[in-house]
C-alpha positions in Angstrom: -29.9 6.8 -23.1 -27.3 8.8 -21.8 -28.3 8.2 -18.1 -28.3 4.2 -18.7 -24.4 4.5 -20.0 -23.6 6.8 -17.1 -25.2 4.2 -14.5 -23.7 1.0 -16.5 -20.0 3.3 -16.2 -20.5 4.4 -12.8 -21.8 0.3 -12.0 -18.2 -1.2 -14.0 -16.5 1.2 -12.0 -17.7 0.3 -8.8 -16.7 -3.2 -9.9 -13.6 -2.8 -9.9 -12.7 -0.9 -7.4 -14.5 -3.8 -5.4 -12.5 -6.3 -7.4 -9.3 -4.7 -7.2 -9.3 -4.0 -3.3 -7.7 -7.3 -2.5 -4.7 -6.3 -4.6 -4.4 -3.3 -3.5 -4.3 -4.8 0.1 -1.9 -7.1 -0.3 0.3 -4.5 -3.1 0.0 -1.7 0.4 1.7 -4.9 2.8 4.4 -6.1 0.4 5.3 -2.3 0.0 5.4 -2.1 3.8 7.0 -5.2 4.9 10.0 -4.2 2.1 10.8 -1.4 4.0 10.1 1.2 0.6 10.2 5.1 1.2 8.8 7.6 -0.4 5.3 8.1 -2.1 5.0 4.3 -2.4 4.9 4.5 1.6 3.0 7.1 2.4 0.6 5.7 0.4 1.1 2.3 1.9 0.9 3.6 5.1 -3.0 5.0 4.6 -3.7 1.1 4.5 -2.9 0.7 8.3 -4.2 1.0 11.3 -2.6 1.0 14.9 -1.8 -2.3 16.8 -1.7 -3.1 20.3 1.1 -5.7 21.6 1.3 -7.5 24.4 2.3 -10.8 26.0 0.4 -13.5 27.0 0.3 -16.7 28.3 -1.6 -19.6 26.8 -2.5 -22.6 28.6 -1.4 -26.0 27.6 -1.6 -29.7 29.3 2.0 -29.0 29.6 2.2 -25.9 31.7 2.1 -22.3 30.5 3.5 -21.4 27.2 4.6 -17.8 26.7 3.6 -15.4 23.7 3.2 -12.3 22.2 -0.1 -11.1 20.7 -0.6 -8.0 17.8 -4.1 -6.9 17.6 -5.6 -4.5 15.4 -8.8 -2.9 16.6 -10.9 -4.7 14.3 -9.5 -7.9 13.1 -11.1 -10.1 10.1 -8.2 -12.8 10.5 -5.5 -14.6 12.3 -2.6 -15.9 12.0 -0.4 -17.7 14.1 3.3 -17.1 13.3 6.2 -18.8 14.7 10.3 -17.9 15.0 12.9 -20.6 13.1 15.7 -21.7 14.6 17.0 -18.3 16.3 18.1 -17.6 20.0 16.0 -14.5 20.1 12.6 -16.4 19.6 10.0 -14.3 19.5 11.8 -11.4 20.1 13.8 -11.9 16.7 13.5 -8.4 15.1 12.4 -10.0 12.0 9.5 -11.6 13.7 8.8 -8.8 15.2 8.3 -6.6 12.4 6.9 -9.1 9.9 4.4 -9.5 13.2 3.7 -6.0 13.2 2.9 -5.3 9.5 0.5 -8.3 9.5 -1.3 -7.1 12.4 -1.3 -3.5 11.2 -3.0 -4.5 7.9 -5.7 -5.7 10.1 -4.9 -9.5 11.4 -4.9 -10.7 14.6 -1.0 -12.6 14.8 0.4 -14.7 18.1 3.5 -15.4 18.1 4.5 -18.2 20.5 7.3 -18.8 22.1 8.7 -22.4 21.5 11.9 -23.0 23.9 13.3 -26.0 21.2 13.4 -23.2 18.6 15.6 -20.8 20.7 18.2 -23.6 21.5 18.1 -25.3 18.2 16.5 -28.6 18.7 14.3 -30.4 16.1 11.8 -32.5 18.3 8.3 -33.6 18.3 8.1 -31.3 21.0 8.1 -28.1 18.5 5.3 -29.2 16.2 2.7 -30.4 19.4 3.6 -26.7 20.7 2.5 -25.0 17.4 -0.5 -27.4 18.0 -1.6 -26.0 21.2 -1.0 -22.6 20.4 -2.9 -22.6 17.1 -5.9 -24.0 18.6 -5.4 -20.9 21.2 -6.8 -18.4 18.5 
């Protein structure tokens, strides 16, 4: 009897450490991406692993669109993400950073650069350029 309560313990606790990992996951970015110190960092930090930038170019119908990729060394997602209405455009340090901490929590992120976005223009160009770059990943 006392074996069957340590396997049923052991079993409940296994649960919820399976349950519970999501949470943590997503606790370890938000911890990150707020820029906290301390224990609450170092800990975050554990959750990470080392990305890899570099630019790219992906093909559209309409010539050669420039980008950024962050890859992790094992990605299980991705994510496309793309600058507002900033001059800097996907070299906004913001972007860049938010980029980074996605990618280092294990997601694959392109960041393309839209030239409307950098000189503040609202056209239908912007949203056919997200377009072509999502269906890039």
């Amino acid at each position: 009897m006392r074996s069957f309560r340590l396997a049923i313990a052991l079993l409940a606790l296994g649960a919820l450490v399976f349950i519970s990992r999501p949470y943590a996951h997503g606790l370890t970015f938000v911890v990150r991406v707020a820029e906290m110190h301390g224990t609450a960092r170092t800990i975050a930090d554990l959750d990470t692993v080392h990305v890899q930038e570099r630019d790219i170019t992906i093909p559209t119908t309409g010539g050669a669109m420039r980008a950024r990729a962050y890859e992790p060394p094992a990605p299980h997602r991705a994510a496309l993400l793309t600058s507002g209405l900033h001059a800097s455009g996907i070299d906004e340090p913001r972007l860049v950073r938010l980029a980074r901490q996605l990618s280092a929590g294990g997601v694959t992120v392109v960041t393309p650069d839209i030239p409307e976005l950098s000189r503040f223009e609202i056209t239908p160009a912007i949203t056919d350029a997200i377009e072509r770059a999502a269906g890039w990943l």
